[in-house]
C-alpha positions as CSV (number, residue, x, y, z in Angstrom):
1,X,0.0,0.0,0.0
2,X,1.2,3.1,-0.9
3,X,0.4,6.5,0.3
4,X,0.9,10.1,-1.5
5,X,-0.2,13.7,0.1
6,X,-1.4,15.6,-3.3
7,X,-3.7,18.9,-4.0
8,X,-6.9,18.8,-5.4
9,X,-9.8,20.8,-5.7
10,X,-13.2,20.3,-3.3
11,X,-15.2,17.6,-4.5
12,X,-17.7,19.8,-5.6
13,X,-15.2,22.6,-7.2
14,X,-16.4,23.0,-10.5
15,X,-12.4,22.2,-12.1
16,X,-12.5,19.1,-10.1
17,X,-15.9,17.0,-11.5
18,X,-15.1,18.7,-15.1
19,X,-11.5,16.9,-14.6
20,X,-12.8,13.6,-13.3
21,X,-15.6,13.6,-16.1
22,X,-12.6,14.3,-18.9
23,X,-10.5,11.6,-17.1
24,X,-13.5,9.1,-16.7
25,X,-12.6,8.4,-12.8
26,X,-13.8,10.3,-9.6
27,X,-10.5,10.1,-7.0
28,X,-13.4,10.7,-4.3
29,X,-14.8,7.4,-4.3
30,X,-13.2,6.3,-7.1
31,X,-16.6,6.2,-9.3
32,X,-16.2,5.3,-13.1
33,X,-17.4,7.6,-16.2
34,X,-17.9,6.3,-19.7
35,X,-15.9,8.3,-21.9
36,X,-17.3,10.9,-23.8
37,X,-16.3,12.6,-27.4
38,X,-15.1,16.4,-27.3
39,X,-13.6,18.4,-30.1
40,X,-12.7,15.3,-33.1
41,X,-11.7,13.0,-30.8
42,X,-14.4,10.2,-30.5
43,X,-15.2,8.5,-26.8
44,X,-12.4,5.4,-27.6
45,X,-9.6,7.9,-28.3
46,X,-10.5,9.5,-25.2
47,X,-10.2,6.8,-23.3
48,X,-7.0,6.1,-24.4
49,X,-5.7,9.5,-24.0
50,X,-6.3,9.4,-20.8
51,X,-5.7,6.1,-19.2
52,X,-2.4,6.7,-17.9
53,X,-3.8,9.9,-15.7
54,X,-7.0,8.1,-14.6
55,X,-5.1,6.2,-12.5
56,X,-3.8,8.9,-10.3
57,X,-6.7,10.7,-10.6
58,X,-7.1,14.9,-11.0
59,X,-4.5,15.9,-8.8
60,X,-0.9,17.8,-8.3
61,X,1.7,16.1,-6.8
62,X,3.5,17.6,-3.5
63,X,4.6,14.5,-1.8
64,X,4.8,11.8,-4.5
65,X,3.8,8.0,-3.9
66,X,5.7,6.4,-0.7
67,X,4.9,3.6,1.4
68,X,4.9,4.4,5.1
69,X,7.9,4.3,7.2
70,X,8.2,1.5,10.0
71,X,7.0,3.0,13.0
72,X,4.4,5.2,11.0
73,X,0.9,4.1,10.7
74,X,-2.0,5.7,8.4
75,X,-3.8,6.6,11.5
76,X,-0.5,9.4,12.3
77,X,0.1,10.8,9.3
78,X,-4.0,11.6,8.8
79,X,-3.4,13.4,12.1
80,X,0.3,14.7,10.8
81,X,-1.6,16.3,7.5
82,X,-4.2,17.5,10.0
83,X,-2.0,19.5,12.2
84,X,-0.2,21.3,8.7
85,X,-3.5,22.0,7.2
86,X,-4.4,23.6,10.0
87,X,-1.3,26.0,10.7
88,X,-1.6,26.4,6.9
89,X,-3.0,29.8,5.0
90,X,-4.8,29.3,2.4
91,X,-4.0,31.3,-1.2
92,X,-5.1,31.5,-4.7
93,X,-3.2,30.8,-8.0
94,X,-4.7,33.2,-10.2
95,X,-5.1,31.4,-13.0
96,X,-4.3,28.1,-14.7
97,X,-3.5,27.2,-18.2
98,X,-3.3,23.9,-20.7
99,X,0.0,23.2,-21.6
100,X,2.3,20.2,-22.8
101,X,5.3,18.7,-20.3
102,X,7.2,16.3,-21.7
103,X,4.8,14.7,-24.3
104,X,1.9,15.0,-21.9
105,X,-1.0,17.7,-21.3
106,X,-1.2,19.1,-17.9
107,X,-2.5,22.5,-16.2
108,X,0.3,24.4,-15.4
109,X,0.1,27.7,-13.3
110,X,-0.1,30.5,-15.8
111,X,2.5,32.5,-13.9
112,X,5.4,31.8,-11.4
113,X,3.8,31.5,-7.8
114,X,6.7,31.6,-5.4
115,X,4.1,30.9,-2.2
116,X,3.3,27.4,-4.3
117,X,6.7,26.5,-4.8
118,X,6.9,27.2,-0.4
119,X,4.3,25.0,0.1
120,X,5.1,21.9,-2.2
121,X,8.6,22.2,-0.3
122,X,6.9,22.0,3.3
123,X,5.0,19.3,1.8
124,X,7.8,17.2,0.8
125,X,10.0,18.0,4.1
126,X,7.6,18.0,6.7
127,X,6.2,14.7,5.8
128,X,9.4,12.6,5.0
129,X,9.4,11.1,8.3
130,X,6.6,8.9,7.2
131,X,8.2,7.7,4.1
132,X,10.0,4.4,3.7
133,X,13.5,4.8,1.8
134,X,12.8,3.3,-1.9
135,X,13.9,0.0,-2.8
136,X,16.3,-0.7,-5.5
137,X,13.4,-1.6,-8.1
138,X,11.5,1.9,-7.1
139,X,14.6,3.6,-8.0
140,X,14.9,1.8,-11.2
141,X,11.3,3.0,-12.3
142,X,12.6,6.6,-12.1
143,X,15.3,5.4,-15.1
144,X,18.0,8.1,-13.0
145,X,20.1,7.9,-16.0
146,X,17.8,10.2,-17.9
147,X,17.6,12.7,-14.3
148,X,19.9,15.6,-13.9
149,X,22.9,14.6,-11.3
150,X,20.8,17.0,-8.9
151,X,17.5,15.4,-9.8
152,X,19.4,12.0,-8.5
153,X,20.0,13.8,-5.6
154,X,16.5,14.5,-4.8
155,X,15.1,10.6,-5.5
156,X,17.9,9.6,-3.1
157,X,17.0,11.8,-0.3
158,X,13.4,12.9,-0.6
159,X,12.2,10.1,-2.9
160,X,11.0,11.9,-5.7
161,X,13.7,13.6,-8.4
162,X,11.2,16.6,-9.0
163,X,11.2,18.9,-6.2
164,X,12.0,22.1,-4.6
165,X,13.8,24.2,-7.3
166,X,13.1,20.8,-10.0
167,X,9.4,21.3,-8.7
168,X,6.4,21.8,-11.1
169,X,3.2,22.1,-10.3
170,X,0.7,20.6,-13.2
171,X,-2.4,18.5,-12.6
172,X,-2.2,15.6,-15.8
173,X,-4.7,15.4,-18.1
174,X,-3.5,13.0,-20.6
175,X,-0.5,10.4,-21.3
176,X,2.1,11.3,-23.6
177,X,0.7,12.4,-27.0
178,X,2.4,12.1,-30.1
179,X,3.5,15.1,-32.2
180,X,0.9,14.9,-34.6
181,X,-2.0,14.3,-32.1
182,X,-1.3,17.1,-29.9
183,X,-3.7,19.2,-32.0
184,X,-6.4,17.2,-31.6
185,X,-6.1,16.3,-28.3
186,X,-5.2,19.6,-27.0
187,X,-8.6,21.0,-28.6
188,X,-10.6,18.1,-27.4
189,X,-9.6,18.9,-23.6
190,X,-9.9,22.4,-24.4
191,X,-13.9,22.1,-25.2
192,X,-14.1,20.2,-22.2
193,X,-13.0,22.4,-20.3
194,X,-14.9,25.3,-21.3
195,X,-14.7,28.7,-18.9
196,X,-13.3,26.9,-16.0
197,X,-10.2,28.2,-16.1
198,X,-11.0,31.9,-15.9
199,X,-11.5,31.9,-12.0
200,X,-8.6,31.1,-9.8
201,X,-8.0,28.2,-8.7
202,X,-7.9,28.4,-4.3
203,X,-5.4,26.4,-2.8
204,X,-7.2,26.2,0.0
205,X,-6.7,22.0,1.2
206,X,-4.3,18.9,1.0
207,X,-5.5,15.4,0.1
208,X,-4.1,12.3,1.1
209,X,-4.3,9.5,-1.7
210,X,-4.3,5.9,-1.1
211,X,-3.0,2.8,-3.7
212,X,-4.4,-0.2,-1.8
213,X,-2.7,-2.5,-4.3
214,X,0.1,-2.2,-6.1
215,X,-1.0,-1.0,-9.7
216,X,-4.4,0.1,-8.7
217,X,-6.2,3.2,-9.0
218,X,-5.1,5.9,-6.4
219,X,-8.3,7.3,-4.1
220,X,-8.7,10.3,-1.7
221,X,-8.0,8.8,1.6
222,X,-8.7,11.9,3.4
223,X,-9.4,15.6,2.5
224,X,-7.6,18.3,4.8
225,X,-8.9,21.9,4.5
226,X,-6.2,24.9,5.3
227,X,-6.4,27.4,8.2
228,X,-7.4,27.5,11.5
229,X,-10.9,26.2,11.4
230,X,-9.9,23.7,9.1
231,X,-12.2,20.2,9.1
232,X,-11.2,16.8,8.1
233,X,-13.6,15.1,5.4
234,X,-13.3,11.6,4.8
235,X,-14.1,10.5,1.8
């Protein structure tokens, strides 16, 4: 079982069920959606745009996938991401935008956001305690030949190569897309989104996602709303 402390929009944040209808898969609950044709990309190719991302569900990652550290339990690092939600202040990024990372489409901040960069670095510090150092085979999956020598750093000491000043916030949308699909898909997720990405997006909780099995789809454990009167939901 592994464990991974992400943001996502409320449940019923209007950016959040658009996502999980466009990626077929509700992270709350975990509730399937057929797909659904946008822009010239009929229901199949949707599907198989986004299967990778359906997985992991409409998310950002701060603290990536980690199984909990001996000593740890689930029950202490609910409370753990408690306490930091609650000591946390809530802020906005001003606006999102579609873009493509490394073959796949994402929503990327439309400007730099120094506060976000702060947070996802409390993320990944304050909650390495709970992590489990990565086995030899986890460390393989992250192919370190292709990282930067400083990206190796990071997987070796925080478990994840893409953090602090390697950090970038993006919520997936699709696998990687070929060069001469882009167009097509990149329109097809724009019509699904519509409007939604003229309002800013709060950043106003943390969720913590849980792989029950190795391979299987990741779920909202628990959803952890910042500031002082901050409330737990279970989902």
């Amino acid at each position: 079982m592994r464990y991974a402390i992400y943001f996502t929009p409320p449940h019923d944040d209007p950016l959040c069920r658009i996502a999980a209808g466009w990626l077929g898969r509700d992270a709350f609950g975990g509730a399937l959606t057929p797909a659904k044709a946008f822009g010239e990309l009929p229901a199949s190719e949707v599907a198989f745009h986004t299967a990778a991302a359906r997985r992991y569900g409409f998310h950002a990652t701060l603290k990536a996938p980690f199984r909990l550290a001996d000593g740890t339990s689930e029950t202490a690092l609910i409370d753990a991401v408690d306490a930091f939600a609650a000591d946390a202040v809530p802020f906005d990024i001003p606006r999102l935008k579609l873009a493509q990372l490394d073959g796949f489409f994402a929503l990327v901040p439309a400007e730099p956001r120094p506060e976000l960069q702060t947070f996802a670095g409390d993320v990944v510090t304050v909650f390495e305690p709970f992590r489990a150092p990565l086995t030899d085979a986890e460390i393989a999956r992250r192919n370190p030949a292709a990282l930067s020598p400083q990206e190796c750093r990071y997987l070796n000491q925080w478990g994840y190569p893409y953090v602090f000043d390697a950090f970038r916030f993006h919520m997936t949308l699709s696998g990687r897309v070929a060069g001469e699909e882009a167009p097509r898909v990149r329109a097809a997720i724009e019509q699904c989104l519509g409007n939604v990405l003229d309002r800013p997006v709060p950043v106003e909780g943390l969720a913590i996602f849980v792989e029950p099995s190795a391979g299987g789809p990741f779920e909202v454990l628990s959803y952890h709303a910042l500031g002082k009167q901050a409330e737990r939901k279970t989902a």
